[in-house]
N, C-alpha and C positions, 0 to 999 in steps of 0.2 A: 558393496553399497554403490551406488550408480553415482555420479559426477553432481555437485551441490548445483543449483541454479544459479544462486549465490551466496558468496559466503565474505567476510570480514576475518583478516586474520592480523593481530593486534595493535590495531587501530588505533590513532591518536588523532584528534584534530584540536588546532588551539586558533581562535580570532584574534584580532590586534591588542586585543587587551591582553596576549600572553597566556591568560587563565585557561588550561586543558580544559576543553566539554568533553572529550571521548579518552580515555585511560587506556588505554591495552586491549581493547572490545575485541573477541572473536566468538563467529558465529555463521553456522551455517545451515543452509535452509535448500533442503531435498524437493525433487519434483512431488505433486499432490499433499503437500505439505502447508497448513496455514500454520503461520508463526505470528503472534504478538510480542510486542516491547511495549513494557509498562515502567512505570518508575516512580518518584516524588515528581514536581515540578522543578525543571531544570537542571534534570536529571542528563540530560541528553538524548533525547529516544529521537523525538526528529532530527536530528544532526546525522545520528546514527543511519536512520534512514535516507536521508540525502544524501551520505557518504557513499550508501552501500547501492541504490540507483545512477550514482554517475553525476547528480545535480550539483555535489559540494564533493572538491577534493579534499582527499586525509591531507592531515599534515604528514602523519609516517604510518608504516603498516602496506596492507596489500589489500582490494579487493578483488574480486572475479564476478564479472555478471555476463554467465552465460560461456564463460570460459575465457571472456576478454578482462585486459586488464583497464578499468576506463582514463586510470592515468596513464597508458600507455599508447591511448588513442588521440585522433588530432578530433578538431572542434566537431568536422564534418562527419566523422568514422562513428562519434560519440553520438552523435543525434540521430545518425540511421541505425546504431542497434538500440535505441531507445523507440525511436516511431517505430520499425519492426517485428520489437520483440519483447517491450516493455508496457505495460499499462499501471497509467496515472488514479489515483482516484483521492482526493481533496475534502476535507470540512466546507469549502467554499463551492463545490459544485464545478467551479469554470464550465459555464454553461454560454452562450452566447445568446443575448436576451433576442435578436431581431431573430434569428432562427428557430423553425419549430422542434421539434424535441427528434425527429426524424430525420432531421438537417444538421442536426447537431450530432446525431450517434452516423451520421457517413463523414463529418465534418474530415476527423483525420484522414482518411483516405484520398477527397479530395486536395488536402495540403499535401499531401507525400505525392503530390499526380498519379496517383492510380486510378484504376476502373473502379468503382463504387459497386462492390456486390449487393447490391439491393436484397436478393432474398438472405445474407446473412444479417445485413441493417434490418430486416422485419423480424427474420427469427429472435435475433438478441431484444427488442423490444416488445415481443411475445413472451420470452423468457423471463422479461423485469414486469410482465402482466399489461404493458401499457399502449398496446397494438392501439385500442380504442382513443387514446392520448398524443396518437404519433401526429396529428397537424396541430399539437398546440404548444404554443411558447411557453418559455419557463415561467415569465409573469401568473399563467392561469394553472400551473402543478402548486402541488405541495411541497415546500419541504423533502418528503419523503417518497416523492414522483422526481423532483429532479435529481435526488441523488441516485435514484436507479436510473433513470436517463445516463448518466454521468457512466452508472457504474453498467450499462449497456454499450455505450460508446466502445469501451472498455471491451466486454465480450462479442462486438463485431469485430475485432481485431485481431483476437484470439491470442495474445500475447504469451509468451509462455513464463512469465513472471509478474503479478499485480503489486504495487505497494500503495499501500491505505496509509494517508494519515488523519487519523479523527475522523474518520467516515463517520461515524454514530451520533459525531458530536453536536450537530445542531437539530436533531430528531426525538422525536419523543420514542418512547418505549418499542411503542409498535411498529413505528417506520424503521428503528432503527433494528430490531428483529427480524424485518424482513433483505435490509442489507446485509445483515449477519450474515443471512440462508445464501442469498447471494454469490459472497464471498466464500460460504462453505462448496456452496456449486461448482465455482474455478477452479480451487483445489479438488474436488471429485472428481475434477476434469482430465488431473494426472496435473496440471500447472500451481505456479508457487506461488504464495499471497505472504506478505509481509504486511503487518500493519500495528501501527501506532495509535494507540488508545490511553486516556487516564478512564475509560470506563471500563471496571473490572468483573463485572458479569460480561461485556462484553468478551476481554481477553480471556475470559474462562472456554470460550467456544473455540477458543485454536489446540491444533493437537499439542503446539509446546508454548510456553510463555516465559522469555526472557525478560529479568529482573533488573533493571539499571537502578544504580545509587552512586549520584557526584559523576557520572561521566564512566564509571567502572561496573562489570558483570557482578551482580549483589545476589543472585541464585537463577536455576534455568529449571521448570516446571515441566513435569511430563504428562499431558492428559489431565489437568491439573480439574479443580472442582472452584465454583466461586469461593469459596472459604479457604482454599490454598492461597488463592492469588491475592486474597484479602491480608493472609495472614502477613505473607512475602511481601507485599508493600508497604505494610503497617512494619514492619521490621526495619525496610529499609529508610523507611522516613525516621524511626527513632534514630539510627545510627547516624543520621546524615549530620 
């Protein structure tokens, strides 16, 4: 089996109030792999996820992203294998409203001082369909125009790791279907997508789906069906 992208090996993290959000979490996530974390609410599944991108340090445990270890990096080491080799993708878009949606998917480039590959910033917003879109501001998109904006940004980068959290969530059905394919794109790409959803036809669409309940591994889905991931969350919320 080839080296994880990233992975978590038994994870804890506790905030000032003491109270554990993350129990013993392990978990690893292979290249062309889309992985979901689902769970009750307050479950942990974001913490988890900003644990395992480098955003939020564990309290104890290990991770590896990319084969580094990011408590083991200084402030500066952490931010260049994130701009690198990492892509963001947010419920909230982070979109910069005075910039058109073409200025905004070169944006990271131009903050890292690099060259702006121009035909890879067209390709990626050819890829999200929104070529015809690219001189307009997020004010005059949809919804579900700046989230692939967003999630273009993203594939001019080429990261070899995506993490989603809530992408689907402020979209209706259809926009947020067409982020799904997306996201299944990256991973056909041979790159790994981690993403956090409470929407469970969503999490049906990753090849595996990890189960949080109370901050601990409550079951981990293989190729699962909506009716698995329904029944698994429905389980873990009884127990909680």
């Amino acid at each position: 089996m080839t080296e994880p992208v990233v992975s978590a090996d038994n994870l804890t993290k506790s905030f000032s109030t003491g109270t554990p959000v993350l129990r013993g979490v392990s978990m690893a996530v292979q290249p062309g792999e889309f992985r979901a974390i689902v769970g009750p609410s307050g479950s942990g599944k974001s913490t988890l996820l900003y644990c395992m991108s480098g955003l939020e340090a564990a309290t104890t445990g290990r991770v590896s992203l990319l084969g580094r270890d990011p408590a083991a990096l200084s402030r500066g080491a952490l931010s260049q294998l994130r701009r690198d080799h990492v892509g963001f993708v947010f419920q909230a878009y982070n979109l910069i409203p005075s910039l058109t949606a073409r200025e905004n998917v070169a944006l990271p480039a131009r903050l890292a001082t690099r060259r702006v590959d121009d035909g890879a910033v067209d390709r990626a917003l050819a890829h999200v369909g929104l070529t015809e879109r690219a001189s307009y501001r997020p004010s005059a998109l949809s919804g579900g125009q700046q989230q692939r904006v967003a999630i273009a940004r993203v594939l001019a980068l080429r990261p070899d790791v995506v993490f989603a959290d809530e992408p689907t969530g402020a979209l209706d059905t259809r926009a947020g279907d067409q982020v799904l394919d997306l996201l299944g794109d990256v991973a056909r790409d041979g790159r790994a997508v981690v993403m956090v959803t409470h929407d469970l036809r969503a999490a049906a669409r990753a090849d595996r789906v990890l189960v949080l309940r109370d901050g601990a591994v409550h079951r981990e889905l293989t190729g699962p069906s909506v009716d698995d991931v329904i029944a698994a969350v429905a389980h873990a919320e009884i127990e909680v």
